[in-house]
C-alpha positions as CSV (number, residue, x, y, z in Angstrom):
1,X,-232.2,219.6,136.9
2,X,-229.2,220.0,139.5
3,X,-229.1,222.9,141.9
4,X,-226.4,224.1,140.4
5,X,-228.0,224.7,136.9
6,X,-231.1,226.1,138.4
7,X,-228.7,229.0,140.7
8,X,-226.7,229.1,137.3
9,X,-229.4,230.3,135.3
10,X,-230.5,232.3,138.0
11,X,-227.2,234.4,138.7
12,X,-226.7,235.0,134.2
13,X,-230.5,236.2,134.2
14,X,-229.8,238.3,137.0
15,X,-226.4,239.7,135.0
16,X,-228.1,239.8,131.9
17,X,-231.1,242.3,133.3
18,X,-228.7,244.4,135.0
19,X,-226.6,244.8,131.8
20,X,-229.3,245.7,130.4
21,X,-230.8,248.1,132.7
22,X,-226.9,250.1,133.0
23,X,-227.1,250.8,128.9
24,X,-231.1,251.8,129.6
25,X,-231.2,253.7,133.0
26,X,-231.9,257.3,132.3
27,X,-230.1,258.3,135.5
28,X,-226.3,257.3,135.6
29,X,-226.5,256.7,139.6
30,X,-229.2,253.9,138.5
31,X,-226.7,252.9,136.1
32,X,-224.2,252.3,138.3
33,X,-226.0,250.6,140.9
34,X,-226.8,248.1,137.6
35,X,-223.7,247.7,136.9
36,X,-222.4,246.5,140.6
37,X,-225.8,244.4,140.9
38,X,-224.3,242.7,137.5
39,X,-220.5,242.1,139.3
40,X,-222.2,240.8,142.1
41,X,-224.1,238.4,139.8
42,X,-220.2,237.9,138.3
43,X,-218.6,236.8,140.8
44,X,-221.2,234.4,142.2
45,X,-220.6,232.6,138.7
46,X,-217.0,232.8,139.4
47,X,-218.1,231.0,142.7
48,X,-219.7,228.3,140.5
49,X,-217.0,227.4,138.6
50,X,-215.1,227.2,141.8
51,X,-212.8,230.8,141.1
52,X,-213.0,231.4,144.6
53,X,-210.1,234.1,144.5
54,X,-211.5,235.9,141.1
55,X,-215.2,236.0,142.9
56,X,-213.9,238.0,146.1
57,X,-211.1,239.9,144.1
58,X,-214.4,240.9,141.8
59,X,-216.3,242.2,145.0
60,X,-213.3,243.8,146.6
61,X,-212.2,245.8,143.9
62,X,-214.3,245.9,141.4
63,X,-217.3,246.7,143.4
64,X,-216.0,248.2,146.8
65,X,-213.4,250.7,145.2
66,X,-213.8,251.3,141.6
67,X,-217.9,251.4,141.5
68,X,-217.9,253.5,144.6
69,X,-215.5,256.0,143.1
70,X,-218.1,256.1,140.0
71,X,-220.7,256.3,142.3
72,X,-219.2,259.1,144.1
73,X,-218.1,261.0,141.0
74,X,-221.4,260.2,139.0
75,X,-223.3,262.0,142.2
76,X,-220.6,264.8,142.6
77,X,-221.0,266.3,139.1
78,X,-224.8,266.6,138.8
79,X,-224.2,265.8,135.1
80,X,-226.4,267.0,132.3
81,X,-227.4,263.5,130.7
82,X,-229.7,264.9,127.8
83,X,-226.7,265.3,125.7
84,X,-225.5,261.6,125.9
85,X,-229.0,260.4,125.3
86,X,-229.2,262.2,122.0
87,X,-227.2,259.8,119.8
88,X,-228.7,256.7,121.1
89,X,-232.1,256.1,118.7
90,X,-229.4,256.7,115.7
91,X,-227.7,253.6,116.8
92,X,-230.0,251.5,118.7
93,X,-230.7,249.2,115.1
94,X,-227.2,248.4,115.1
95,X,-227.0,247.7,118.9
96,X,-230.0,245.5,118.4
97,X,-228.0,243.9,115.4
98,X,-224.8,243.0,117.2
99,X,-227.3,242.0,120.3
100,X,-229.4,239.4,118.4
101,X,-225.7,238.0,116.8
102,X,-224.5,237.6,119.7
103,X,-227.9,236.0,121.6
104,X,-227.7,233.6,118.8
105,X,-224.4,232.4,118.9
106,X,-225.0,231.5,122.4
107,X,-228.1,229.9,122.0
108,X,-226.0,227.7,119.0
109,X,-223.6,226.9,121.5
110,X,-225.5,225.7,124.3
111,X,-228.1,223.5,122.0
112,X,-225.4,222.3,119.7
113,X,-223.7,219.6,121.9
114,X,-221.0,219.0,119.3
115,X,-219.8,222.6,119.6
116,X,-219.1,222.0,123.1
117,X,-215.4,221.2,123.6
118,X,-214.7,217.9,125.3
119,X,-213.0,218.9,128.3
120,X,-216.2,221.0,128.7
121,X,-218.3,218.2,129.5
122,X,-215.7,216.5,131.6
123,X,-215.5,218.7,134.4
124,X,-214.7,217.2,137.4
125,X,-214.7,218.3,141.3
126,X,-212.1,219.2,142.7
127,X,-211.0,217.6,146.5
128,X,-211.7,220.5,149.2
129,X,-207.5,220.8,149.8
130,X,-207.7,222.5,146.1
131,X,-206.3,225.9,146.2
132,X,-206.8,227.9,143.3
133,X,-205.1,230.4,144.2
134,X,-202.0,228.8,144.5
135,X,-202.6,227.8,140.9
136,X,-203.1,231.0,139.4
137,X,-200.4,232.5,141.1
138,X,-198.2,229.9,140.3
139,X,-199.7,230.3,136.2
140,X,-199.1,233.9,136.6
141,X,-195.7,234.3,137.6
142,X,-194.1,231.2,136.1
143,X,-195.8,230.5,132.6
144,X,-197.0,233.9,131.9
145,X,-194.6,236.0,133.7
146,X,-193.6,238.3,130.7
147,X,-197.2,239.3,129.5
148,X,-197.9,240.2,133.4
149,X,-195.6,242.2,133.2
150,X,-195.9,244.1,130.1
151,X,-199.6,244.2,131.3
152,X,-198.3,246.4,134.2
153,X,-196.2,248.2,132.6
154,X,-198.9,249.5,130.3
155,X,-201.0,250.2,133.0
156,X,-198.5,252.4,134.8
157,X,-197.7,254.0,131.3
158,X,-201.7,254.8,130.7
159,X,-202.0,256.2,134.2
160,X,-198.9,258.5,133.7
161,X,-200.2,259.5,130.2
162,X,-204.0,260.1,131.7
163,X,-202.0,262.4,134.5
164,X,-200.1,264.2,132.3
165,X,-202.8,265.1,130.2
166,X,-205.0,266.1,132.8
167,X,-202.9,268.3,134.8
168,X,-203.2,271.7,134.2
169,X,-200.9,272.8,136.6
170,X,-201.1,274.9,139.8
171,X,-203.3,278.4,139.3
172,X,-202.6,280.2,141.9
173,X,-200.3,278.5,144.2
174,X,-197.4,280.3,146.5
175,X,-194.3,279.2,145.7
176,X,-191.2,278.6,148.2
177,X,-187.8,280.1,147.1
178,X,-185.4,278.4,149.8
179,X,-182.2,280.2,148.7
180,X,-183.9,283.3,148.7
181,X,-185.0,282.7,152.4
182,X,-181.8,281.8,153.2
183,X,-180.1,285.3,152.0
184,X,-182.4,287.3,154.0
185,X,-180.6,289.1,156.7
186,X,-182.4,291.0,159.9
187,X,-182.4,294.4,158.4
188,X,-184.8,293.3,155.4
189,X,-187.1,291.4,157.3
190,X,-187.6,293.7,160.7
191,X,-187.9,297.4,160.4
192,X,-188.2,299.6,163.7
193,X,-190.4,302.5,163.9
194,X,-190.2,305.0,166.6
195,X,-192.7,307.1,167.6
């Protein structure tokens, strides 16, 4: 068996404990140090397949902004977790349903050699000036320019919906009035008492 294989099916154990241990952890900082052990596990697959750009843009962002801002947050609030926990017998069967459906169609897939598609099994190296990064950008803005796009737009519109739901506006905040301030004359700010 080739080294690769072997580190292969060492990083998707690796992924496929810590996704299990994030829906199973009992305490949500637990859960999210899961969860970045099982991008970290990601992105060396990405390395694999030789997504050198996805596989740093997965540690960068993924897991050094957005997991330490759950991390942060998840430790900030001191949630109460015993009311998320309740519901989870009542739908563990149908978790462990849609978990052996899915465990079997990828065990079907990587026995049956005729489900495998061609180009699949025809994967060559590529030569080390290969820059796939070039490649994707050049994909991204030329061939699938308009769905980027739309894609960020979306985004922008979700984040501006999520704000404007959220804010509740300012309680108790002192507001400026600038033409007021700039009516006010000597006599009605500075009064002189004598003595």
């Amino acid at each position: 068996m080739p080294v690769e294989k072997v580190i292969f099916y060492c990083f998707a154990a690796l992924m496929l404990f810590a996704a299990f241990m994030v829906i199973t952890s009992r305490h949500p900082v637990r859960a999210v140090l899961f969860l970045v052990l099982s991008f970290i596990s990601a992105s060396a697959l990405w390395l694999l397949l030789e997504a050198e750009f996805l596989a740093i843009i997965l540690v960068l962002v993924y897991v050094g902004a957005v997991m330490v801002l759950f991390l942060f947050v998840v430790m900030m609030l001191n949630m109460n977790t015993a009311p998320l926990k309740e519901g989870f017998s009542r739908y563990l069967p149908l978790g462990i349903l849609i978990g052996v459906l899915f465990a079997g169609q990828v065990i079907w897939l990587l026995l049956d050699n005729q489900a495998l598609l061609p180009e699949w099994r025809s994967l060559q190296r590529h030569a080390a000036d290969y820059n796939n990064t070039e490649i994707l950008g050049r994909a991204l803005y030329s061939d699938y320019l308009y769905p980027f796009e739309i894609a960020g737009v979306i985004l922008l519109v979700a984040i501006v919906a999520a704000i404007a739901l959220t804010f509740r506006g300012t309680k108790s905040s002192r507001k400026q009035n600038i033409s007021e301030q700039v009516k006010v004359t000597k006599a009605d700010r500075l009064r002189i008492i004598k003595d």
